[in-house]
Backbone as JSON, one array per atom type, in Angstrom:
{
  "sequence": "XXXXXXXXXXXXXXXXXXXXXXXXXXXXXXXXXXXXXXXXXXXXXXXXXXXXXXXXXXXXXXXXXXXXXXXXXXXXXXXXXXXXXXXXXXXXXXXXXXXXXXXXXXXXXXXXXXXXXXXXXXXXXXXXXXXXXXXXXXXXXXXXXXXXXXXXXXXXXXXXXXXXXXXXXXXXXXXXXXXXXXXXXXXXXXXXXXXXXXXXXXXXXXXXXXXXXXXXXXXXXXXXXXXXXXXXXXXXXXXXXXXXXXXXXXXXXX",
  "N": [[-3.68, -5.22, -27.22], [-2.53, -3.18, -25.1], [0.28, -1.16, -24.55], [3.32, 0.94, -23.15], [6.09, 3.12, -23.44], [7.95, 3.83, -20.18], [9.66, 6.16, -18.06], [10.71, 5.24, -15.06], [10.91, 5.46, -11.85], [12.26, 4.31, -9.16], [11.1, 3.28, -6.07], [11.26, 1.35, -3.92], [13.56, -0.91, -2.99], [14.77, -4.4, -2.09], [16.34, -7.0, -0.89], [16.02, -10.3, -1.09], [16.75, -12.9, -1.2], [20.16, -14.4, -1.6], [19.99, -13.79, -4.15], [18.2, -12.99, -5.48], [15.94, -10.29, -5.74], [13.85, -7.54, -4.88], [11.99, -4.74, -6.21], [10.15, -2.05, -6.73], [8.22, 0.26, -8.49], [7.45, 3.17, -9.53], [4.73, 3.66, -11.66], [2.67, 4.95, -13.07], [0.57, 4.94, -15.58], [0.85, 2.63, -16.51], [0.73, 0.76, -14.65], [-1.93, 1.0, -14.23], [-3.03, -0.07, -16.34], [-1.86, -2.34, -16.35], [-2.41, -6.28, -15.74], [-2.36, -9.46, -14.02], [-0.15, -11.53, -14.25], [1.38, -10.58, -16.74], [4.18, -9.0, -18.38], [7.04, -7.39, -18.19], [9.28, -5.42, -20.09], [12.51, -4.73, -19.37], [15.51, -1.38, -20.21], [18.87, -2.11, -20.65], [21.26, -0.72, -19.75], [24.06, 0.05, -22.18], [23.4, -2.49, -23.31], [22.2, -4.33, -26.33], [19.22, -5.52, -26.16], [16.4, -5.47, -24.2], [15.39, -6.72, -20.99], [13.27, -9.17, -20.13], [11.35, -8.78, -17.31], [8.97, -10.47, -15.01], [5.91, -9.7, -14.24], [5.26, -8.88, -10.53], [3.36, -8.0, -8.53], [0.49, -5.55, -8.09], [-0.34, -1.86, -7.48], [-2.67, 0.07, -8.22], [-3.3, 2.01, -6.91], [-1.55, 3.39, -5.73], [-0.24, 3.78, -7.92], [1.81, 2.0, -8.22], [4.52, -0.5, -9.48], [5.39, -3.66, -9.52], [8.74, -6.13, -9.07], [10.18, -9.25, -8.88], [13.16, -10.94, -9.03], [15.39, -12.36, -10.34], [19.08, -12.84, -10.09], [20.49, -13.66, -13.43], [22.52, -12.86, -15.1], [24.34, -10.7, -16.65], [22.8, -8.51, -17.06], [20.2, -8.81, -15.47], [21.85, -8.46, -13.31], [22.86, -6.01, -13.34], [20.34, -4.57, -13.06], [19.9, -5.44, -9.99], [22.02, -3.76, -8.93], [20.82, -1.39, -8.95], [19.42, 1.16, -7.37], [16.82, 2.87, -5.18], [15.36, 5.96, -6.19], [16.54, 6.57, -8.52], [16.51, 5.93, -11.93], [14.32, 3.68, -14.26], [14.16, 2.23, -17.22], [11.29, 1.23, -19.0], [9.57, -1.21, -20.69], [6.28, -1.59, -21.27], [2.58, -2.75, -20.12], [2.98, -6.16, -21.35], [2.37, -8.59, -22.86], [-0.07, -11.55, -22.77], [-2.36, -11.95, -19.89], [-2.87, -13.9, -16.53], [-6.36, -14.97, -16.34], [-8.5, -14.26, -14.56], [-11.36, -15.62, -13.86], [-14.45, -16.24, -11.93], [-13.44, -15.64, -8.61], [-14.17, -16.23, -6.24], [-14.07, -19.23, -6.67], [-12.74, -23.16, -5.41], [-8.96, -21.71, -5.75], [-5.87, -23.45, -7.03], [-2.64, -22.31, -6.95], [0.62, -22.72, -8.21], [4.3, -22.58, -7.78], [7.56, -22.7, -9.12], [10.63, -21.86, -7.42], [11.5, -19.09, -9.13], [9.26, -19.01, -10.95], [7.43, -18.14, -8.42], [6.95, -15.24, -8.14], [5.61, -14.36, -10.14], [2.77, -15.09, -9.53], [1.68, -13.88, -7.39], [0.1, -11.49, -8.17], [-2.65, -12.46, -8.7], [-3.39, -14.57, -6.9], [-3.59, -13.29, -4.78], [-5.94, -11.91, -5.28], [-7.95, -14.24, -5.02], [-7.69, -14.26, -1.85], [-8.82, -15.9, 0.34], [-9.49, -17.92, -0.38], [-7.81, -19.24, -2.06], [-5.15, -21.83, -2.37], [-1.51, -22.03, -2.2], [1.06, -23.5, -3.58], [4.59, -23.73, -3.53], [7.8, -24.46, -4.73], [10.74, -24.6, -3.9], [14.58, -24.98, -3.67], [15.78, -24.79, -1.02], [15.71, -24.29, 2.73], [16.69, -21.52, 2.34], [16.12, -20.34, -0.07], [13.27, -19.73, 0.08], [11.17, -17.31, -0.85], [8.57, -14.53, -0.44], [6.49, -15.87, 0.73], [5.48, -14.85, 3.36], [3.76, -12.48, 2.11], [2.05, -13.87, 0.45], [0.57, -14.96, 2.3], [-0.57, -12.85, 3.62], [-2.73, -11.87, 2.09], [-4.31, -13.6, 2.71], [-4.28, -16.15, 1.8], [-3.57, -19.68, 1.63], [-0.36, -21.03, 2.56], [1.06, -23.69, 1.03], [4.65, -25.36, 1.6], [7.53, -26.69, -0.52], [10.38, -27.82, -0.19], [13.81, -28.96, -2.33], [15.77, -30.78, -0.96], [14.14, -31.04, 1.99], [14.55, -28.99, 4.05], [12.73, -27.45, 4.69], [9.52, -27.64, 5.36], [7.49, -29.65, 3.38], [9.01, -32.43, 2.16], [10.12, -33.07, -1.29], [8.69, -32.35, -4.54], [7.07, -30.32, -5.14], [4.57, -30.5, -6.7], [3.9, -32.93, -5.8], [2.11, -32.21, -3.86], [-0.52, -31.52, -4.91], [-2.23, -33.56, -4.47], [-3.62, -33.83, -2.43], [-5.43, -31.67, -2.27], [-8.26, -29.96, -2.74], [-9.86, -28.29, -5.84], [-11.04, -26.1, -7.61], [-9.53, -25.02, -10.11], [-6.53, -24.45, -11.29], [-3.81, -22.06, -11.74], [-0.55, -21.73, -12.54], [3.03, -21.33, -12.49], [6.34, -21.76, -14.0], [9.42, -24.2, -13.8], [9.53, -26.48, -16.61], [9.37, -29.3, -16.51], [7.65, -29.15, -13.83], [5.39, -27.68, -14.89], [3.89, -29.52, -16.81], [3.91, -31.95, -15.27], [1.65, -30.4, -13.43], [0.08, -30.22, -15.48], [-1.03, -32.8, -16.09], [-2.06, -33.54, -13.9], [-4.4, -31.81, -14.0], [-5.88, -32.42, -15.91], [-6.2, -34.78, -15.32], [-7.86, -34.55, -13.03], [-10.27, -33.05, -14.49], [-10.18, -30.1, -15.05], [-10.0, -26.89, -15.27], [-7.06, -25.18, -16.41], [-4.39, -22.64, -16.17], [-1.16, -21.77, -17.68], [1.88, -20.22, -17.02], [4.48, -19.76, -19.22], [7.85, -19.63, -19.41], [10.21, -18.58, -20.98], [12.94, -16.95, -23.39], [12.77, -13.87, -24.31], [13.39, -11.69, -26.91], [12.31, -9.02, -28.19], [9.92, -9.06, -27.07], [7.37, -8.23, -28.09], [6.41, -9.9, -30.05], [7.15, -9.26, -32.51], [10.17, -10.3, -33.5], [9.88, -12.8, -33.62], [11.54, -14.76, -32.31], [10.81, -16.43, -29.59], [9.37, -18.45, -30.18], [6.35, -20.9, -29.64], [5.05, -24.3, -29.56], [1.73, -24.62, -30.6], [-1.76, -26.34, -30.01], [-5.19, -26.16, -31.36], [-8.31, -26.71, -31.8], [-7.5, -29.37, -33.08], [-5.31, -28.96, -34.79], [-2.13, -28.07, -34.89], [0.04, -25.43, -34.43], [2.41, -22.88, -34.38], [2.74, -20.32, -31.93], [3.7, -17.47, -30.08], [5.81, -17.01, -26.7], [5.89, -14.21, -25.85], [3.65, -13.11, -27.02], [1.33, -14.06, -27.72], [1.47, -15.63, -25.23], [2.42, -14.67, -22.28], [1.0, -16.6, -20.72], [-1.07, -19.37, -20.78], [-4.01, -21.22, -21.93], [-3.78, -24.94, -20.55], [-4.6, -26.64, -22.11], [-4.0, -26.16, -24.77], [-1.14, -26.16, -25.38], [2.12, -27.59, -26.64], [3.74, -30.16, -26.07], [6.88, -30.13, -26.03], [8.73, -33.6, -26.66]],
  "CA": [[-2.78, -5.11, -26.08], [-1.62, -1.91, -24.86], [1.46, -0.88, -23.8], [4.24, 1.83, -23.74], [7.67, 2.59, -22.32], [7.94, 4.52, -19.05], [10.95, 6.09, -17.17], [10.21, 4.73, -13.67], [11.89, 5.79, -10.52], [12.59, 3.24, -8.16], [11.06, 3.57, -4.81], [11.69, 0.81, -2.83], [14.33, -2.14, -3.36], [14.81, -5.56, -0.94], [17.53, -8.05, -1.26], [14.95, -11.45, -0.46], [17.86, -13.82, -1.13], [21.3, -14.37, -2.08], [20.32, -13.75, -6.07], [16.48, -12.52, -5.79], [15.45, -8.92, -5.72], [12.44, -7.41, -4.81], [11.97, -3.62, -7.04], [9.35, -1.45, -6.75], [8.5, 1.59, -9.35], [6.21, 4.22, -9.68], [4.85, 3.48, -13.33], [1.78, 5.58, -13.47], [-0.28, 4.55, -16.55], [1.22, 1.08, -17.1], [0.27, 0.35, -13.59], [-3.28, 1.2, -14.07], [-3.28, -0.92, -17.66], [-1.42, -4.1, -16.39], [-3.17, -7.23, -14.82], [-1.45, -10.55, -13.39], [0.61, -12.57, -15.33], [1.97, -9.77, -17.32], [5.37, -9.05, -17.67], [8.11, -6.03, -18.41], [10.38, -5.22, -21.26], [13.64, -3.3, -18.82], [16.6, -1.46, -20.56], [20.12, -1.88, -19.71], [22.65, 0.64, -20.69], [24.95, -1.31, -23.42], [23.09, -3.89, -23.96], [20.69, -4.31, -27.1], [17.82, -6.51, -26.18], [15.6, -5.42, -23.1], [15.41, -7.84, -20.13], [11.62, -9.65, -19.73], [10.82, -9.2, -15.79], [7.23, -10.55, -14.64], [4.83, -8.28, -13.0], [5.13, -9.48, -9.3], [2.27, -7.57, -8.28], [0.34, -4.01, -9.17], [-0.81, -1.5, -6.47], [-3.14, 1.02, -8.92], [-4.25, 3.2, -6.27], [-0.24, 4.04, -5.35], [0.71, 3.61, -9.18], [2.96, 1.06, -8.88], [4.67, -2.19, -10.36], [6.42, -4.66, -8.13], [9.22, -6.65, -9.53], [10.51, -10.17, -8.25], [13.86, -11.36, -10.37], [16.4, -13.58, -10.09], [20.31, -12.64, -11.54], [20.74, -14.71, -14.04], [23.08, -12.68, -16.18], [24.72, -8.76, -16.96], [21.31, -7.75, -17.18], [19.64, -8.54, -14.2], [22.95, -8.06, -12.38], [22.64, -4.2, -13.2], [19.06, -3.91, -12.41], [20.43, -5.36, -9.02], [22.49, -2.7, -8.34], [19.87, -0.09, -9.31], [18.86, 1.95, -5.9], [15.88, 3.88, -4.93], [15.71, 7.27, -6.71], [17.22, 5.78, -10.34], [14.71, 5.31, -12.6], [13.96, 2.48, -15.21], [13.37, 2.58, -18.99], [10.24, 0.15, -18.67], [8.12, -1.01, -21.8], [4.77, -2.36, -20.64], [2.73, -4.0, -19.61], [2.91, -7.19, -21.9], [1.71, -10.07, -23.04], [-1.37, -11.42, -22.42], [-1.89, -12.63, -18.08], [-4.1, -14.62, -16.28], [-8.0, -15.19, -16.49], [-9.11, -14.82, -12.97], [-12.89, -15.81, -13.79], [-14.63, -16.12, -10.21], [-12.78, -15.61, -7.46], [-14.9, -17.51, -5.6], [-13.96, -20.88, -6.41], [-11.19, -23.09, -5.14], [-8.11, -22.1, -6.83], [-4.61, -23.6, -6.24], [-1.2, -21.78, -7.74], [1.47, -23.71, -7.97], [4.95, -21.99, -8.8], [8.65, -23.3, -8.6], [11.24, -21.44, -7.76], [11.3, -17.74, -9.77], [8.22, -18.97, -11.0], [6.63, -18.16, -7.73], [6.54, -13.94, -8.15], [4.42, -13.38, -11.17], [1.62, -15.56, -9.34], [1.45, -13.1, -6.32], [-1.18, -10.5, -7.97], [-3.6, -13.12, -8.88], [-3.58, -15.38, -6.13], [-4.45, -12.15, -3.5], [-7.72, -11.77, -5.5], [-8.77, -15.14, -4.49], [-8.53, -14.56, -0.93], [-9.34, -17.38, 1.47], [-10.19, -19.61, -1.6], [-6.32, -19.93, -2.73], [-3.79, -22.69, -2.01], [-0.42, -21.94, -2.87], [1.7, -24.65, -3.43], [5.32, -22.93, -3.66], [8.47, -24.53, -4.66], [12.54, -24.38, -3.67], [15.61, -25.87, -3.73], [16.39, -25.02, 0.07], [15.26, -22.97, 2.94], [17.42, -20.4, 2.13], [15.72, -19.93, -1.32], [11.83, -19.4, -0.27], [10.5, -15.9, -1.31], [6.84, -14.59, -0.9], [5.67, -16.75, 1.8], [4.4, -13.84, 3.88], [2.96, -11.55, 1.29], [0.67, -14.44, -0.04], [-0.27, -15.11, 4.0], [-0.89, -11.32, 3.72], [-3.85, -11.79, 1.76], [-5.45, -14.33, 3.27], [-3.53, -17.67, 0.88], [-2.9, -20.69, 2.31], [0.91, -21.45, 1.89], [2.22, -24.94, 1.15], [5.8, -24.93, 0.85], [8.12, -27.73, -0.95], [12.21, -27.82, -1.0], [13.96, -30.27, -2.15], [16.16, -30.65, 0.26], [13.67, -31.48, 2.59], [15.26, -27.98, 5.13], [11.42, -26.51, 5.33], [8.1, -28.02, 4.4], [7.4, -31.13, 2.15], [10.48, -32.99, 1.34], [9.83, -33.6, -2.22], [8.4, -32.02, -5.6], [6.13, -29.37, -5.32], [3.1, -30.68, -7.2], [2.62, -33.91, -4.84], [0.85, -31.89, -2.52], [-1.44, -31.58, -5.21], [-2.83, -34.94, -4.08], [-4.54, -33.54, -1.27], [-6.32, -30.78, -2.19], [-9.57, -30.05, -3.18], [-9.56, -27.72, -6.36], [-11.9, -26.37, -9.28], [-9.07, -24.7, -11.11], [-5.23, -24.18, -11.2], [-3.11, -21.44, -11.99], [1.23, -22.04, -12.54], [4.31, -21.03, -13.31], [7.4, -22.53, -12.95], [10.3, -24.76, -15.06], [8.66, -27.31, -17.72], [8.8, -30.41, -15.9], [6.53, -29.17, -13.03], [4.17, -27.85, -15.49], [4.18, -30.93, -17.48], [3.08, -32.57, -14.28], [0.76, -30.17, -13.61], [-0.9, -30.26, -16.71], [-1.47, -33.8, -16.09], [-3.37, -33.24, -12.71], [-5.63, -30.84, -14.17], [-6.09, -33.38, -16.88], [-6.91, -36.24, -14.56], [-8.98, -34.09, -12.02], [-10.91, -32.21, -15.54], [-10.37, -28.97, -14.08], [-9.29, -26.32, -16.03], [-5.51, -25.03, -16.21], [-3.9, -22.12, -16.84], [0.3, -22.31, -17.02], [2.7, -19.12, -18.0], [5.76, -20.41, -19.91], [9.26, -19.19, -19.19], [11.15, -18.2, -22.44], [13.84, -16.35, -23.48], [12.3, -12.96, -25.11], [14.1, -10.8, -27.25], [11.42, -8.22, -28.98], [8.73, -8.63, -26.3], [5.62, -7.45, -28.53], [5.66, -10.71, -31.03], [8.18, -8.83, -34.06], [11.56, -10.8, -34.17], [9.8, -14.46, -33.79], [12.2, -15.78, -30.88], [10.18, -17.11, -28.47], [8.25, -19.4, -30.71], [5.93, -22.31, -28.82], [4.02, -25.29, -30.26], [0.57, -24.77, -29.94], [-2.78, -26.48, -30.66], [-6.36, -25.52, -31.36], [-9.32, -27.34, -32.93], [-6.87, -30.58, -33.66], [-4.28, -28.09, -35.08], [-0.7, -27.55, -34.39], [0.87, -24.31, -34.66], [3.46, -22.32, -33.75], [2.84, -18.89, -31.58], [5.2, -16.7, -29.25], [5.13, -16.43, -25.58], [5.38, -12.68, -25.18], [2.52, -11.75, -27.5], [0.47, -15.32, -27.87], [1.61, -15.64, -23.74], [3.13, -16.13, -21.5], [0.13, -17.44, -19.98], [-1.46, -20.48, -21.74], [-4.86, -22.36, -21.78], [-2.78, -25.85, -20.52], [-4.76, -27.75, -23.31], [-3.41, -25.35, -26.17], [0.18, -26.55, -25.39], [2.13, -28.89, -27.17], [5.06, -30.36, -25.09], [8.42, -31.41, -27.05], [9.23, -35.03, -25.77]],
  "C": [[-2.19, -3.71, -26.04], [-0.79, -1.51, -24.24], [2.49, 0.31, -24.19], [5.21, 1.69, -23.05], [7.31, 4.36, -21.55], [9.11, 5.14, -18.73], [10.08, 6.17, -15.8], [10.73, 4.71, -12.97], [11.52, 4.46, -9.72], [11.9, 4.0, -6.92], [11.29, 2.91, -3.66], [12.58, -0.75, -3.26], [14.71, -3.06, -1.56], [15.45, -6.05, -1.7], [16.46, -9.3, -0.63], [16.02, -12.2, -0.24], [18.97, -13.4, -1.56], [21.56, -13.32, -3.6], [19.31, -13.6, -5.88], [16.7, -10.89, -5.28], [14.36, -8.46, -5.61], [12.83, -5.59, -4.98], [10.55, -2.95, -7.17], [9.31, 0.14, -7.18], [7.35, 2.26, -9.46], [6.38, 4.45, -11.17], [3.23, 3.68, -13.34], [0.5, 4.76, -14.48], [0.4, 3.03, -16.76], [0.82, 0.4, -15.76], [-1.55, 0.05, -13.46], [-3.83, 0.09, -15.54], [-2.94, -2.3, -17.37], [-3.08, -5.07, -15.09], [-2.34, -8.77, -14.25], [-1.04, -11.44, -14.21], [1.25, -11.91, -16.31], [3.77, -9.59, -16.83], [5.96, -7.31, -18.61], [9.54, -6.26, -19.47], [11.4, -3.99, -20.41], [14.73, -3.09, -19.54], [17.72, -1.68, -19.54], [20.52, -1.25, -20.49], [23.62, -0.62, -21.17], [24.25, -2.56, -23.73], [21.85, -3.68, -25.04], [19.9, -4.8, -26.98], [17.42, -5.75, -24.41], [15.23, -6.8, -22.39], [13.76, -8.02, -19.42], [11.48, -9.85, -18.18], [9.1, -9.11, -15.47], [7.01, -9.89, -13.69], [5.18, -9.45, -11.57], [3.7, -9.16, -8.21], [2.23, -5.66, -8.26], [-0.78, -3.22, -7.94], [-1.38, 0.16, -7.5], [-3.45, 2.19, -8.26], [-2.98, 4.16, -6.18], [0.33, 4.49, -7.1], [1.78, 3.25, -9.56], [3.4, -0.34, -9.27], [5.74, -2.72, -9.1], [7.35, -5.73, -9.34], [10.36, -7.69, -8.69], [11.76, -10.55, -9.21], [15.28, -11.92, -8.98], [18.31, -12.94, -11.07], [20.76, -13.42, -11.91], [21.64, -14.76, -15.22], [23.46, -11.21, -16.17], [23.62, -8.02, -16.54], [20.94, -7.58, -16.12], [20.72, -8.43, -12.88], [23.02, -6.22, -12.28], [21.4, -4.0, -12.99], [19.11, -4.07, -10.68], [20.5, -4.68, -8.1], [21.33, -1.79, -8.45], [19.56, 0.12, -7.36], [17.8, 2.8, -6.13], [15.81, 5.28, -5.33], [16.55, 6.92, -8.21], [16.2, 5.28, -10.68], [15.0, 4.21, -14.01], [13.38, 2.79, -16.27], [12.48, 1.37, -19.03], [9.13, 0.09, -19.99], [7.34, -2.04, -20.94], [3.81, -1.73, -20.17], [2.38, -5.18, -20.72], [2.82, -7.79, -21.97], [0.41, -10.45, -22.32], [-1.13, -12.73, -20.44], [-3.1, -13.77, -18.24], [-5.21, -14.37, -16.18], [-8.56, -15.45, -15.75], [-10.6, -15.61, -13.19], [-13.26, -15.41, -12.48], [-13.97, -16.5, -8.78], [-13.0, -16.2, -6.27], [-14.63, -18.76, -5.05], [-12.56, -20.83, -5.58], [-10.24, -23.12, -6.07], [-6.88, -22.75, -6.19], [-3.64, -23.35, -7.49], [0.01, -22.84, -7.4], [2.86, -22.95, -9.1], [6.02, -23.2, -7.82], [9.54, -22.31, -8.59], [11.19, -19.65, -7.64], [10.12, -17.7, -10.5], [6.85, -17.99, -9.93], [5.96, -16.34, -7.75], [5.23, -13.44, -8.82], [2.86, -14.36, -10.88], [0.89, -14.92, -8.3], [0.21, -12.39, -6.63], [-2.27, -11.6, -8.14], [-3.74, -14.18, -8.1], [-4.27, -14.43, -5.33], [-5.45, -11.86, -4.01], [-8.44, -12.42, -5.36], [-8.56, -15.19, -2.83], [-8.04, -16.1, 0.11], [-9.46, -18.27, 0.57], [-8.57, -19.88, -2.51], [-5.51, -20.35, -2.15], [-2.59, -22.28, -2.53], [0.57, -22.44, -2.65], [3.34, -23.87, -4.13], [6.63, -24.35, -3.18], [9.9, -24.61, -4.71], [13.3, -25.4, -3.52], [15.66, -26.0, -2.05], [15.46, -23.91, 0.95], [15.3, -21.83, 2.63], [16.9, -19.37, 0.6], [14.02, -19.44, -0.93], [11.94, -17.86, 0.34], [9.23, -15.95, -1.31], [6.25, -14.9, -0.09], [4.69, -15.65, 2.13], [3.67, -13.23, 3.16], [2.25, -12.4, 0.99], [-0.3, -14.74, 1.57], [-1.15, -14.01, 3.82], [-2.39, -11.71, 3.1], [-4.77, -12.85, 2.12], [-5.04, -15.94, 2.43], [-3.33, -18.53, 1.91], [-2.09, -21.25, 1.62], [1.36, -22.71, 2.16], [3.4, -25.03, 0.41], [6.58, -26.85, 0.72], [9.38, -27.64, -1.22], [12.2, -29.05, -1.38], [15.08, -31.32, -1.38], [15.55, -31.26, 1.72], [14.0, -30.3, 3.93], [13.33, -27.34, 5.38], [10.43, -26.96, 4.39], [7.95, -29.46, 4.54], [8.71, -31.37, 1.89], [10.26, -33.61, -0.03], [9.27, -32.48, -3.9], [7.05, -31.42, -5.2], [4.8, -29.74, -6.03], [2.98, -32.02, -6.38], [1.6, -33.55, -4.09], [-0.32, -31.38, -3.62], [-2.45, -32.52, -5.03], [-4.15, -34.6, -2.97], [-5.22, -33.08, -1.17], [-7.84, -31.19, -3.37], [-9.77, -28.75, -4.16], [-10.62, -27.49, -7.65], [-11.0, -25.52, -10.39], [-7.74, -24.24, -10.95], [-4.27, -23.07, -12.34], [-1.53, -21.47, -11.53], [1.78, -21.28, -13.37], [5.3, -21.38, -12.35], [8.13, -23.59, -14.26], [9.24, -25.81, -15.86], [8.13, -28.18, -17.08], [7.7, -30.32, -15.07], [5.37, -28.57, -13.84], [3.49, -28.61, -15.98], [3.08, -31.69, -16.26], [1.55, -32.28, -13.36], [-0.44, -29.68, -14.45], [-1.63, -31.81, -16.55], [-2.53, -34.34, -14.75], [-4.46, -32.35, -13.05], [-6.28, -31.51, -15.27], [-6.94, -34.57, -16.45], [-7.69, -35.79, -13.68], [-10.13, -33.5, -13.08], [-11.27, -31.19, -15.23], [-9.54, -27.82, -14.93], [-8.18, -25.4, -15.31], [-5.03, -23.92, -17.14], [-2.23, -22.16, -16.69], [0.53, -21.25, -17.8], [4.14, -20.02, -17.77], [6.67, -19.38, -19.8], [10.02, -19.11, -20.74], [11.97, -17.02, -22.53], [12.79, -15.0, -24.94], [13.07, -11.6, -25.78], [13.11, -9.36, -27.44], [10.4, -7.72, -27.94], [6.96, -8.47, -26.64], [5.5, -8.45, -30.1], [6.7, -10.43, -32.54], [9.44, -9.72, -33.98], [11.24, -12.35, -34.09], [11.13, -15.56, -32.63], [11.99, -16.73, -29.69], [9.57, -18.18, -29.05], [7.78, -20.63, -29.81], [5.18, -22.89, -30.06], [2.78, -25.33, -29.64], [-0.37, -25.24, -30.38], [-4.28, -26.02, -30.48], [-7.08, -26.18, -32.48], [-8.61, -28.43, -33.79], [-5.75, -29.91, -34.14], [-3.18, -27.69, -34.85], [-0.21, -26.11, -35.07], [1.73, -23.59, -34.17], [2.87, -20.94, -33.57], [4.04, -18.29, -30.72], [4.27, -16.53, -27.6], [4.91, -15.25, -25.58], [4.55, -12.13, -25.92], [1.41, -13.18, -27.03], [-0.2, -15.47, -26.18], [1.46, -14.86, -22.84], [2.37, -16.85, -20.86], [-0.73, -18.17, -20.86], [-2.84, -21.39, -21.44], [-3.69, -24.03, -21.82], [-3.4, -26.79, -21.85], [-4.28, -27.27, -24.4], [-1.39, -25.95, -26.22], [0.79, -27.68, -25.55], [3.02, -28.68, -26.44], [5.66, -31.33, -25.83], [8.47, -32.28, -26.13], [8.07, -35.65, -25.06]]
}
């Protein structure tokens, strides 16, 4: 895995929602190294641990990184504020992403939430052949819509609320489709559930796990998951092991 740290000017910032952000940096060589499902180690001034934001999507020709985030704390409350022309102490790109294979087939993404960003670059490489099953608490919360239109996605959206879409849980509308392989992210439960559709359709599943990352590159052991292999339980880390997961390698507490 290769990665380094950047200083990265800001070039273009969006307010999407209330508490979402949309950040865009001119990050040269880490731009040209990352791939989808990857994510970002950002400093903050005073704080010791670097804040894990997922790639949102990666424009190599411009040399830059896109960043989707949610404030959920000091941290991403000062990347926030950050403005256009202020640049970013940026390690990456990290951890291991997703495994487009052929682009070809049908795929369907399925995020919830803040899940839904770091599925953006790898859905637009499938094209016409990706569903994207995307869901929120309320209208007021969906992010993304257009940009996956943009590439040609077909967007199904799910509050729960019932204010725009599906009234209900984001993976029913897996019922309907027609699918040879699924790519997620998004809180446990809806993975959980869609681990169990890719299970009962025998369709293979990839899912990136949400964790709290201190280190980033696998050294302080914080992230630890339960994982198996060849009958085997073991324990790895999302941000070196991850964050993106063959769904059969994952053990699920409870």
């Amino acid at each position: 895995m290769k990665y380094d740290v950047m200083l990265c000017k800001i070039t273009e910032k969006k307010r999407l929602t209330a508490d979402v952000f949309d950040l865009t940096v001119e990050a040269g060589e880490l731009a040209e190294a990352a791939s989808a499902g990857q994510f970002a180690h950002v400093y903050v001034p005073g704080k010791t641990l670097r804040r894990p934001i997922s790639i949102c999507e990666i424009d190599r020709a411009a040399g830059t990184l896109r960043f989707v985030f949610q404030i959920r704390g000091e941290g991403t409350a000062w990347l926030a504020d950050a403005c256009p022309g202020d640049t970013l102490d940026i390690l990456a790109p990290l951890g291991n992403g997703y495994s487009l294979g052929n682009t070809r087939q049908k795929a369907v993404f399925v995020g919830g939430g803040i899940g839904v960003p770091p599925l953006l670059e790898a859905a637009k490489a499938f094209g016409e052949n990706a569903a994207v099953l995307a869901g929120f608490r309320n209208e007021e919360s969906i992010i993304l819509k257009e940009d996956f239109e943009k590439y040609g996605n077909r967007v199904l959206i799910a509050t729960d609320d019932g204010s725009f879409g599906y009234h209900g849980l984001v993976t029913d509308l897996l019922k309907g489709l027609d699918f040879t392989v699924i790519f997620a992210c998004g809180p446990v439960p809806m993975l959980k559930a869609v681990c169990r559709t890719a299970a009962a359709r025998g369709v293979p599943c990839q899912i990136s796990l949400e964790e709290r990352m201190a280190c980033g590159i696998g050294a302080c052991l914080g992230c630890a998951c339960r994982l198996k292999k060849d009958g085997t339980e073991f324990y790895g880390h999302v941000c070196k092991d991850g964050p993106v997961f063959d769904s059969e390698t994952v053990v699920w507490e409870g």
